[in-house]
N, C-alpha and C positions, 0 to 999 in steps of 0.2 A: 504494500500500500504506500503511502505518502510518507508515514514513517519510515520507511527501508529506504527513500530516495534522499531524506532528512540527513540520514546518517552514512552515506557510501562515503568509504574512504576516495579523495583523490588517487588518481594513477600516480607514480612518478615522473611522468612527463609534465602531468597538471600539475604537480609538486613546485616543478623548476619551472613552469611558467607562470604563478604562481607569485614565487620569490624573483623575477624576471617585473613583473607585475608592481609590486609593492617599493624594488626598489627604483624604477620608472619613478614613483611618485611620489618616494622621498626624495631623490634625485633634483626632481625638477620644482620643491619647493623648497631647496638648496636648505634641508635640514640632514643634512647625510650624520654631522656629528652630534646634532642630538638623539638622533635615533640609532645609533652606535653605543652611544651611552646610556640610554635607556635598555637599550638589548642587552646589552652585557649585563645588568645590573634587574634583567628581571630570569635573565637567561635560567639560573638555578627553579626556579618554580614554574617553568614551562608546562611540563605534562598538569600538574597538580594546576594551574590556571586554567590554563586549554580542558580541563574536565569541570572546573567550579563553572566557565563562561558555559560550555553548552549548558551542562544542569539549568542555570539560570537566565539562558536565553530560549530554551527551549519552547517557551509558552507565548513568543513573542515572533518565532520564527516565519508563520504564518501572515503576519503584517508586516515584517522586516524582509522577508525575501529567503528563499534557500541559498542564496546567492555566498553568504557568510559563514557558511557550513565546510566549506572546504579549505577555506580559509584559517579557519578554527585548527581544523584537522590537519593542517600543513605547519601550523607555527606552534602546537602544541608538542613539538619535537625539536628537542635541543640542536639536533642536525642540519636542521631547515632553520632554526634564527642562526646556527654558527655559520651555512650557508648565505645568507641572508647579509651576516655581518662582515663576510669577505667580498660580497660582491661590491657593499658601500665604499670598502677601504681602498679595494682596486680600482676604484673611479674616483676616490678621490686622490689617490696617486697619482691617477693620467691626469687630474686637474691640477694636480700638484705643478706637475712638470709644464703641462701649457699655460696653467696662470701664468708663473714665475717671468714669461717670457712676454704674455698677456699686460700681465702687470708692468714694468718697467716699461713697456711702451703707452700706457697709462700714463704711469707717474713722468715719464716726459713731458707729455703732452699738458699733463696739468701744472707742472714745472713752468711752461711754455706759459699758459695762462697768467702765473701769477708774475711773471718775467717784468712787463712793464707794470705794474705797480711796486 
């Protein structure tokens, strides 16, 4: 029934697209390190969340959407936030290294500006 569609585990492909997903959209509200530090720091009570959150969203799932159900089921495993927390850092690496370059042609430029005053 409707129950059994509530509860299907993702595949592992839906897994990694998934965390593919999530970090898209910390990404792009350029919160990569606070959501680095939050994961690390909930990282130890994952399974034990990921079971309290269905228990208590389960009566609400039916207005909320099934849509958060796999979602649940992907990040209530240490693997998938330790997942999760390496793709953040390996992007913020490659921003690391194109800022740096990014940047100093910035700070010229606004060099430049404050030049005649």
């Amino acid at each position: 029934m409707i129950a059994g569609l509530m509860w299907d585990e993702p595949t592992p492909e839906e897994k990694e697209d998934i965390i593919k997903r999530v970090a898209d959209a910390i990404y792009k509200y350029d919160m990569d390190l606070v959501a680095i530090l939050f994961l690390e720091s909930i990282k130890p009570l994952a399974s034990v969340g990921g079971q309290l959150a269905r228990y208590m969203l389960a009566p609400f799932v039916p207005f909320v959407g099934e849509r958060s159900m796999p979602y649940l089921a992907t990040f209530q495993e240490k693997e998938n936030l330790e997942k999760l927390i390496k793709v953040l850092e390996e992007r913020g690496k490659k921003d690391e290294a194109e800022g740096r370059e990014q940047s100093s042609k910035a700070q010229k430029k606004g060099w430049r500006r404050l030049l005649p005053f």
